[in-house]
SEFILO-635674 format. One record per residue (C-alpha): x, y, z. Coordinates in steps of 0.5 Angstrom, whole numbers, padded with zeros to 4 digits, always signed. Layout:
// SEFILO-635674
XYZ;...
END
This chain:
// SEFILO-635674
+0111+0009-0071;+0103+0011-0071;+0099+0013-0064;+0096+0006-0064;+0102+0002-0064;+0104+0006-0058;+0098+0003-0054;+0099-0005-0051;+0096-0010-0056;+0090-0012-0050;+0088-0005-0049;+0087-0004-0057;+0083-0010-0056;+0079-0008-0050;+0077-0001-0054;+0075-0005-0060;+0070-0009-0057;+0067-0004-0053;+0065+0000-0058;+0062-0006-0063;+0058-0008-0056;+0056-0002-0054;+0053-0002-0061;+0050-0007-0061;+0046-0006-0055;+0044+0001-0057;+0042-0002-0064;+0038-0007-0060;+0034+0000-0055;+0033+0003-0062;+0029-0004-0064;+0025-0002-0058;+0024+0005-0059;+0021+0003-0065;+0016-0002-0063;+0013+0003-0058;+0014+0009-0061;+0006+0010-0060;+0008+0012-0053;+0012+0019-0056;+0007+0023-0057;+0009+0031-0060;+0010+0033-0053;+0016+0030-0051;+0022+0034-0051;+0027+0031-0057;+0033+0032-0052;+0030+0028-0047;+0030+0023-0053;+0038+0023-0054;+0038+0023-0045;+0035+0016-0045;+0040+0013-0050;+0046+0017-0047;+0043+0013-0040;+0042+0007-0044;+0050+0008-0046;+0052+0008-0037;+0048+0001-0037;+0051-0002-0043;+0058+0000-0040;+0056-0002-0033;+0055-0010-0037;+0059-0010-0041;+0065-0008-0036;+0063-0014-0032;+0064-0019-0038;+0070-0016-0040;+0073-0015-0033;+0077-0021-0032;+0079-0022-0039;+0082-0016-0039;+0086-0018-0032;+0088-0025-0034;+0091-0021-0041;+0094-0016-0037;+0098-0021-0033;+0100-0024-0039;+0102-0018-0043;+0108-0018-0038;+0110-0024-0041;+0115-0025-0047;+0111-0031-0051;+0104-0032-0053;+0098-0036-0049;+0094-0039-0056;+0091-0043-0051;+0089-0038-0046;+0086-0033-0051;+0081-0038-0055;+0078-0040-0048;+0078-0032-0046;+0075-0032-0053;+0069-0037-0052;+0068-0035-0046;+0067-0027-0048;+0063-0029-0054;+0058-0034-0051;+0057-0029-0044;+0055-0023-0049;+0051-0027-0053;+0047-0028-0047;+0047-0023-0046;+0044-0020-0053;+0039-0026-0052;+0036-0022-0046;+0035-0016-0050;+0031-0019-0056;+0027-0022-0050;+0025-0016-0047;+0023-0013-0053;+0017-0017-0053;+0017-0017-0046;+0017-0010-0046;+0011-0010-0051;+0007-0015-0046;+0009-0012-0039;+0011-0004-0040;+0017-0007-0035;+0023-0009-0037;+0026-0016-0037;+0026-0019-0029;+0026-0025-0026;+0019-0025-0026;+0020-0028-0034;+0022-0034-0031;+0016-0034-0027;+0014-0039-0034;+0019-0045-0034;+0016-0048-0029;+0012-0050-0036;+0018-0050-0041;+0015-0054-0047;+0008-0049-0046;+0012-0043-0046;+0015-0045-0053;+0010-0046-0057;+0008-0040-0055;+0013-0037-0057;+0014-0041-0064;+0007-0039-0065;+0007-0032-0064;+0011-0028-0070;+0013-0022-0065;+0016-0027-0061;+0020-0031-0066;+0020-0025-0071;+0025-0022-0067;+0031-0026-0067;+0032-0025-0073;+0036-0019-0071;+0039-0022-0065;+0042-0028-0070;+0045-0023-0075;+0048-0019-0069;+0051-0025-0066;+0054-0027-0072;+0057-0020-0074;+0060-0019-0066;+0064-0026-0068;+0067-0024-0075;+0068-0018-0071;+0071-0021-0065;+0075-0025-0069;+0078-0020-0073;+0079-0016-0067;+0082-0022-0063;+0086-0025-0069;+0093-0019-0068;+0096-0023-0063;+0102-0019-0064;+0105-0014-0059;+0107-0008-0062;+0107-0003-0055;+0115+0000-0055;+0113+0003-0048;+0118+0002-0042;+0114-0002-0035;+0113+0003-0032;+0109+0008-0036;+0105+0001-0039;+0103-0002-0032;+0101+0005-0031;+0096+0005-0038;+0093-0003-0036;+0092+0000-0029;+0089+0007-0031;+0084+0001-0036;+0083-0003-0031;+0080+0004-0026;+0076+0007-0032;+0072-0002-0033;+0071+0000-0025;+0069+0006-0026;+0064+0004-0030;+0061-0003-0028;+0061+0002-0022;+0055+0007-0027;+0058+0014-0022;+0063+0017-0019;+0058+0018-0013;+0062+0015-0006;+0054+0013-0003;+0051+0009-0009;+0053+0006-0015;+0049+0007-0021;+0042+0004-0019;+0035+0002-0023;+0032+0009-0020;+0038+0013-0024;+0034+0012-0031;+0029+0016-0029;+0030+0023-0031;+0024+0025-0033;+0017+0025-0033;+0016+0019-0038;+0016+0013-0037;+0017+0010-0043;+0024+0014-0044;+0025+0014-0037;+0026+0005-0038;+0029+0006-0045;+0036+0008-0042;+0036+0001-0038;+0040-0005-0040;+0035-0010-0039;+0041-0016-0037;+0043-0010-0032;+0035-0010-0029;+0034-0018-0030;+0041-0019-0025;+0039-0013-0021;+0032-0017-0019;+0035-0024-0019;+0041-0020-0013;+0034-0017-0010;+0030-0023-0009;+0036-0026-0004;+0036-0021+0000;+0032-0023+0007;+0028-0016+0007;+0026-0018-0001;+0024-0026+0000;+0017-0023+0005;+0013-0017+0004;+0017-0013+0010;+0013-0006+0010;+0011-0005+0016;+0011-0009+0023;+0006-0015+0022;+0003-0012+0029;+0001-0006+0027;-0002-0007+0019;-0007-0012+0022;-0010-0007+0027;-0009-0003+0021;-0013-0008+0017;-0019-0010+0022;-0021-0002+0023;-0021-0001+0016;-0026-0007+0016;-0029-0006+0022;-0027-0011+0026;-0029-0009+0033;-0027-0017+0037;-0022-0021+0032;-0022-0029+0032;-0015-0031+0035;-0014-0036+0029;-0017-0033+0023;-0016-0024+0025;-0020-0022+0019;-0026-0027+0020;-0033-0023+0020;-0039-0027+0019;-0044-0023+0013;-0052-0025+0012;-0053-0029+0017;-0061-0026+0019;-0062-0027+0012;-0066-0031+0007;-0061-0033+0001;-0062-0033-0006;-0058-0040-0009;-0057-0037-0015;-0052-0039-0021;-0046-0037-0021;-0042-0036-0027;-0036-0032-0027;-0032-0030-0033;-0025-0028-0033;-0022-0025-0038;-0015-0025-0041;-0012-0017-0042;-0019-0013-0042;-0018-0007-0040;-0023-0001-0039;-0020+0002-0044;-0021-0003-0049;-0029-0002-0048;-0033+0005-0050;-0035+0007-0044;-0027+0007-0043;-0027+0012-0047;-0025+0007-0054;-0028+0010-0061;-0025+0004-0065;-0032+0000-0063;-0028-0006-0061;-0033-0009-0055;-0040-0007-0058;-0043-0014-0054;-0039-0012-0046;-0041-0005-0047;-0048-0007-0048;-0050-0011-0043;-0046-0006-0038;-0052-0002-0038;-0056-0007-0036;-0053-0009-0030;-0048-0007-0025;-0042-0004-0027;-0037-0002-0023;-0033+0003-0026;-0028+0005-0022;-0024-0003-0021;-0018-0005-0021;-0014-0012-0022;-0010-0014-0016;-0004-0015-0022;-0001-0016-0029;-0001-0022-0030;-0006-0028-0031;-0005-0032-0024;-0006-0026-0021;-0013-0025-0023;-0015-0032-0022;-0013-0033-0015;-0015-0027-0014;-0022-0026-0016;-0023-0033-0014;-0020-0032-0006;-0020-0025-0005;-0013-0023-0004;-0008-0019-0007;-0002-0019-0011;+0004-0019-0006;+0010-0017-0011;+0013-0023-0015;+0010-0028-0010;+0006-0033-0014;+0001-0036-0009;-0001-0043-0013;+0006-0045-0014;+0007-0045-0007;+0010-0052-0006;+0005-0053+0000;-0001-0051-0002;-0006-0047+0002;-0013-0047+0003;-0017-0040+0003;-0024-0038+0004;-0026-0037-0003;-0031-0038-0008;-0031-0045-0009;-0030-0047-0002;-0035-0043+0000;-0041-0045-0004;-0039-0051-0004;-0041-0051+0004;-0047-0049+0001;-0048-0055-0004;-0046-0051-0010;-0042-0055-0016;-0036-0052-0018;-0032-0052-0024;-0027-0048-0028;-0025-0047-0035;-0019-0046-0039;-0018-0046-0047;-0011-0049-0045;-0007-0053-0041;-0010-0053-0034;-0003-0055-0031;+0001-0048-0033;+0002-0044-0027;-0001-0050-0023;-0008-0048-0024;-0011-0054-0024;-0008-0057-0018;-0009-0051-0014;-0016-0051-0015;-0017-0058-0014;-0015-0057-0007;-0019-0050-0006;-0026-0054-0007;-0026-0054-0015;-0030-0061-0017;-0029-0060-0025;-0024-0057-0029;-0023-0057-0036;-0018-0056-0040;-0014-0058-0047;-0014-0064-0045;-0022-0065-0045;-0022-0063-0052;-0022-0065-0059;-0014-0064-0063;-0017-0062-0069;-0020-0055-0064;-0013-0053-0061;-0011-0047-0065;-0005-0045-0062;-0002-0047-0056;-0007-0043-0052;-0010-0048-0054;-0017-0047-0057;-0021-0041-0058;-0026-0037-0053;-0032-0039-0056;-0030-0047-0057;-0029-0047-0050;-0037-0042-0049;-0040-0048-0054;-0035-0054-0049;-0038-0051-0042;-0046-0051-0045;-0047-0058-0044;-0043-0059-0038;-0046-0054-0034;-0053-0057-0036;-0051-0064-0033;-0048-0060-0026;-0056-0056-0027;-0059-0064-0027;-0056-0066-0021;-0062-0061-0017;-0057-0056-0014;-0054-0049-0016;-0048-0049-0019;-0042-0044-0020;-0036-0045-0026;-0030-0040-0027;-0028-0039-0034;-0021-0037-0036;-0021-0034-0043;-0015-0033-0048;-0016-0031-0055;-0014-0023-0053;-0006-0025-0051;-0001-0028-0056;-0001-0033-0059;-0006-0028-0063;-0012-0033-0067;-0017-0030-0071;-0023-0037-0073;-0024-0036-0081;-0032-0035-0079;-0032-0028-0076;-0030-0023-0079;-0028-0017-0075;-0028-0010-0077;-0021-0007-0075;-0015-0008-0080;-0011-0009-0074;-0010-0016-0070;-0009-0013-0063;-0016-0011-0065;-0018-0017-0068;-0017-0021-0063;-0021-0017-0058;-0026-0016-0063;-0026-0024-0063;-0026-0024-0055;-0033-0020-0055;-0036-0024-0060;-0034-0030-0056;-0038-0027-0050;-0043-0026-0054;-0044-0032-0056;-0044-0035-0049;-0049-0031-0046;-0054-0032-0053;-0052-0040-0051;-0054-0040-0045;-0059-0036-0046;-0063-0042-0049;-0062-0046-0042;-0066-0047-0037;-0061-0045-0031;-0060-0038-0034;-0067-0034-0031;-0062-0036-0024;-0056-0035-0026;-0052-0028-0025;-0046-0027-0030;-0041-0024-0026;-0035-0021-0032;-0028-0019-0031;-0021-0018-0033;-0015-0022-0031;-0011-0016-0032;-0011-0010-0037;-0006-0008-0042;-0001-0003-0042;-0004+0003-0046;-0002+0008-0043;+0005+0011-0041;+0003+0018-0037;+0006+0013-0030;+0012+0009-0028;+0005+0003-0027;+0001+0003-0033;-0006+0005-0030;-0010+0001-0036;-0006-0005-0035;-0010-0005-0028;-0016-0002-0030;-0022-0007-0031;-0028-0007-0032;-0033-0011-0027;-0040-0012-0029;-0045-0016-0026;-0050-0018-0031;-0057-0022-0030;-0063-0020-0034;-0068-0024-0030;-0065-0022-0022;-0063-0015-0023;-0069-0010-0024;-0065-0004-0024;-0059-0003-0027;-0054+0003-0025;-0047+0004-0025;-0043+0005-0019;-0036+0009-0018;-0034+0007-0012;-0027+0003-0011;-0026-0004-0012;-0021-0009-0014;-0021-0016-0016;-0021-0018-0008;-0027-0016-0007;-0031-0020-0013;-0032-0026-0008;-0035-0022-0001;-0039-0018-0007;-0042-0025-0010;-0043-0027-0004;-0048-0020-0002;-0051-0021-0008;-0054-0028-0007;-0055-0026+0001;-0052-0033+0004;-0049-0033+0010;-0041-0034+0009;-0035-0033+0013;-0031-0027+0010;-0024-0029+0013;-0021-0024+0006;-0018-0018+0005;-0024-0016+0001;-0031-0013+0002;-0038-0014-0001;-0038-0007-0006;-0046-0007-0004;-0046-0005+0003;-0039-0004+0005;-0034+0001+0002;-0026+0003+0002;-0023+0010+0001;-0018+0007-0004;-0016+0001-0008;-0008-0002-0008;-0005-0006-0014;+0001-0009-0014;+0006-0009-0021;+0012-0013-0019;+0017-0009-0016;+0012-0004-0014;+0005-0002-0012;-0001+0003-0013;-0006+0006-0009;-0011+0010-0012;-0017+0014-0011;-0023+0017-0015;-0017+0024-0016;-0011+0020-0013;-0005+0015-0015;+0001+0014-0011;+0006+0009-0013;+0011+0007-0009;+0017+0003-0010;+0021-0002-0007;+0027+0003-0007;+0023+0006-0002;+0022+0012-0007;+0014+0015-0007;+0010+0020-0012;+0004+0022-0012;-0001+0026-0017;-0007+0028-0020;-0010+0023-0025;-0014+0024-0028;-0012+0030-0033;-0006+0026-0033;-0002+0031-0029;+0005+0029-0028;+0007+0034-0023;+0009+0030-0016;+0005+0032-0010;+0008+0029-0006;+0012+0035-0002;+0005+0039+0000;+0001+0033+0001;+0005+0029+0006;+0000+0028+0010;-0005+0025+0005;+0001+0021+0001;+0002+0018+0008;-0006+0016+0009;-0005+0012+0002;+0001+0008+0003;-0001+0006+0010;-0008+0003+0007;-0004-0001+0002;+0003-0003+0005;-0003-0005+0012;-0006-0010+0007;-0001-0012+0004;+0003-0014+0010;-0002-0017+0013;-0004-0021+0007;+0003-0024+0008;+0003-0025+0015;-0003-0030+0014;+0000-0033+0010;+0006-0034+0014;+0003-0036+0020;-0003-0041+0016;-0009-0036+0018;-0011-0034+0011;
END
């Protein structure tokens, strides 16, 4: 009799049907590897290449053991029966074949999702099905997306045909006495524990950290399962610790926070509160504020890109303020606009506008308003996506503009219309604001650099490529704006303030993609600032507001984590990447993550050695300005003193 007949027909089976998913799963992080192969420069080691698959095997194991588990345990106890289940076996069939299917879903979803986030698939991804219909459309219209189910199609179909063949022997042909055969099924159902479990180390089971192996950050995710990462922080944001920002007691991070900020006698209600140009006679210029979708430093000139993608921002970069050393709060688009606009960070997964009770904060709308300033936003696509619309609404915004407001026939994509449609819609709204005698300030939301990508038939770029494109198109439409604006009356009394809802992940030296928080931060007016310059020291996205504020010298009350960059300043600067953060000086960055875990380097050749050994002391400096501001930020929240 040959060797394999020997073997109980369910542990034939099983052994079958690890190899096809494991197979699978490995064919899905080939695809991934291939779409990011600009992150595998001639320095990486080959060997280390072959590691982040090998690892990627132990994640694959830890989810396909979990699947596999009870209906191997429920054909374990029937294999001691003398009769066949047909029933049993199709719904253990049904039932394997739809959880793997899911689970090779999340797979081809984090392919995209990688491309976007440089992280793979959380549930942050979920962030968007508060708005279903939007976010299908996106993906419909975006062939990256759609394109990728071709494969995820082909993989499920051939699993089915393979599983059914696999499951169709239903004949037991294993002569093995009870003993040795309770033994066997035992000895299988050990090793499934053993890797669900991922090691064989007593203190801790396989972990999100194990992946990390080297100093690429590409590779060093690549070895991940990504329904293994989704699972993990969907267990992770249901633990008490994980539900708040808990870094440090709220007590000492606010006492923290005011020295920082210099605050000699606190408020009782509102702890941050510093009064700002109150013996000054104020400028009620016009304030339009441009957020721009995905723009990162590293896509202009001055960051040092030489495919010419931003001619116009370049420019009138040197004809303004230019804050070269900004970064945005976070990496996604409600993160920039809360944040530009109200001058408070980005606390991990925490999504500030969806909260189910609204808050008020001292932003830039409420604030100008009190001066009797108009305020409006505008957006090219649907303005109740992240729940935009009502948010601002209830912090002061009078006028938003959105999809609804414009003509069918000029929405593209379901980011509605492009950047320079929007430019063209705003003109006149603006100048009906300007008639009523009194300053305005308007926000606008780009969206024509982010997918779906769509280029108009009367621009034509340079670049072959669409990615470039479409941030070629991004800057054209920016040009146009001011050449608009240019032609109306308000413009000699406006100020021009231009930054990026977040960047792009270019680059992939460390565990946060400092390119994805890098942004340009331009203040322009031709007719106002007489001295253009540059300026190098720390900024954020929390500090546009205060700084706004300083540029008009009108007296406010700055209740915000933020300062004013013309006559403040701060050692270091914080962002926040989902499950971790930055801190970040003009030589330093740390990052730190929610395991606990911290590493610190010298950033600026892009040195992958970890400091943090020998500079404890500085490491330590770094972490308790972030995690004080952090926290404190939470504490404001939670107690309704923001």
């Amino acid at each position: 009799m040959k060797f394999k007949q020997r073997i109980p027909r369910a542990i034939r089976q099983l052994f079958q049907l690890y190899l096809i998913v494991l197979l699978i799963f490995s064919l899905f992080r080939i695809i991934l590897f291939l779409t990011q192969t600009e992150r595998i420069d001639t320095s990486v080691d080959k060997a280390d290449i072959l590691m982040a698959f090998l690892m990627g095997i132990r994640f694959d194991l830890v989810i396909s053991g979990y699947i596999l588990i009870l209906p191997f345990f429920i054909l374990t106890v029937l294999s001691f029966f003398n009769r066949t289940f047909p029933v049993v076996y199709k719904i253990l069939f049904y039932y394997v074949y739809v959880l793997f299917s899911i689970a090779f879903l999340v797979c081809a979803i984090d392919i995209p999702y990688f491309k976007q986030f440089f992280s793979r698939f959380t549930i942050t991804g979920f962030e968007w099905l508060g708005s279903p219909k939007f976010v299908f459309k996106m993906v419909i219209e975006e062939p990256r997306y759609w394109l990728i189910m071709i494969p995820f199609l082909c993989f499920i179909f051939i699993f089915y045909r393979a599983f059914k063949r696999i499951i169709s022997n239903s004949r037991e042909t294993s002569p093995l006495p009870l003993i040795p055969k309770t033994a066997l099924y035992l000895l299988c159902l050990g090793l499934i524990f053993v890797g669900i479990r991922g090691r064989v180390e007593k203190k801790s089971p396989i972990r999100i950290g194990t992946a990390y192996f080297c100093n690429n950050p590409f590779l060093n995710q690549l070895g991940l399962n990504p329904n293994f990462t989704l699972i993990r922080s969907y267990l992770d944001s249901k633990e008490e610790r994980n539900k708040t920002v808990q870094l440090m007691n709220d007590a000492e991070a606010l006492v923290n926070v005011q020295k920082y900020l210099n605050i000699g006698k606190p408020d009782k209600n509102f702890p941050l509160l510093r009064q700002r140009n109150k013996y000054i006679k104020p400028n009620n210029y016009n304030v339009v504020l441009i957020i721009m979708e995905s723009m990162s430093a590293a896509k202009m000139e001055r960051g040092g890109n030489t495919n010419h993608l931003t001619p116009f921002l370049d420019s009138i970069s040197h004809k303004g303020y230019y804050f070269s050393n900004t970064y945005t709060a976070g990496i996604h688009t409600f993160n920039g606009i809360f944040s530009s606009l109200f001058a408070m960070p980005a606390l991990f997964r925490q999504h500030p506008m969806k909260e189910s009770g609204i808050l008020k904060y001292h932003g830039l709308f409420s604030t100008l308003k009190e001066k009797g300033y108009s305020t409006a936003y505008f957006t090219t696509h649907d303005g109740q996506f992240d729940n935009v619309e009502g948010f601002l609404k209830a912090n002061d915004c009078e006028t938003v503009i959105s999809q609804i407001n414009y003509p069918a026939s000029e929405v593209k994509t379901t980011l509605g219309v492009p950047d320079k449609y929007m430019f063209e819609y705003s003109i006149p709204v603006l100048n009906k604001l300007s008639e009523k005698n009194k300053p305005f300030v308007a926000a606008f939301m780009t969206a024509s650099d982010h997918g779906p990508y769509y280029v108009p038939d009367y621009f034509k770029p340079r670049s072959s490529e669409l990615k470039m494109q479409v941030t070629e198109y991004a800057d054209y439409s920016l040009q146009q704006m001011i050449k608009m604006a240019s032609k109306q009356k308000w413009f000699k009394n406006t100020v021009f303030v231009f930054v990026a809802d977040h960047g792009a992940p270019m680059d992939n030296t460390y565990d946060i993609a400092l390119d994805y928080n890098h942004a340009p931060l331009l203040f322009y007016a031709p007719y106002i600032i007489k001295e253009p310059k540059t300026l190098d020291c720390m900024a954020g996205q929390i500090d546009i507001f205060p700084t706004i504020m300083g540029l008009l010298k009108q007296p406010y009350a700055n209740n915000t984590l933020g300062i004013d960059l013309f006559s403040e300043s701060r050692p270091y600067i914080f962002f926040n990447a989902d499950d971790k953060y930055g801190v970040i000086d003009r030589d330093w960055l740390l990052i730190a993550k929610n395991d606990g875990s911290k590493k610190l380097y010298k950033y600026r050749n892009n040195d992958t050695r970890n400091y943090a050994p020998e500079e404890k002391n500085r490491l330590e400096e770094m972490n308790k300005y972030a995690a004080s501001n952090l926290q404190t930020f939470q504490y404001l929240i939670l107690n309704k003193k923001q």
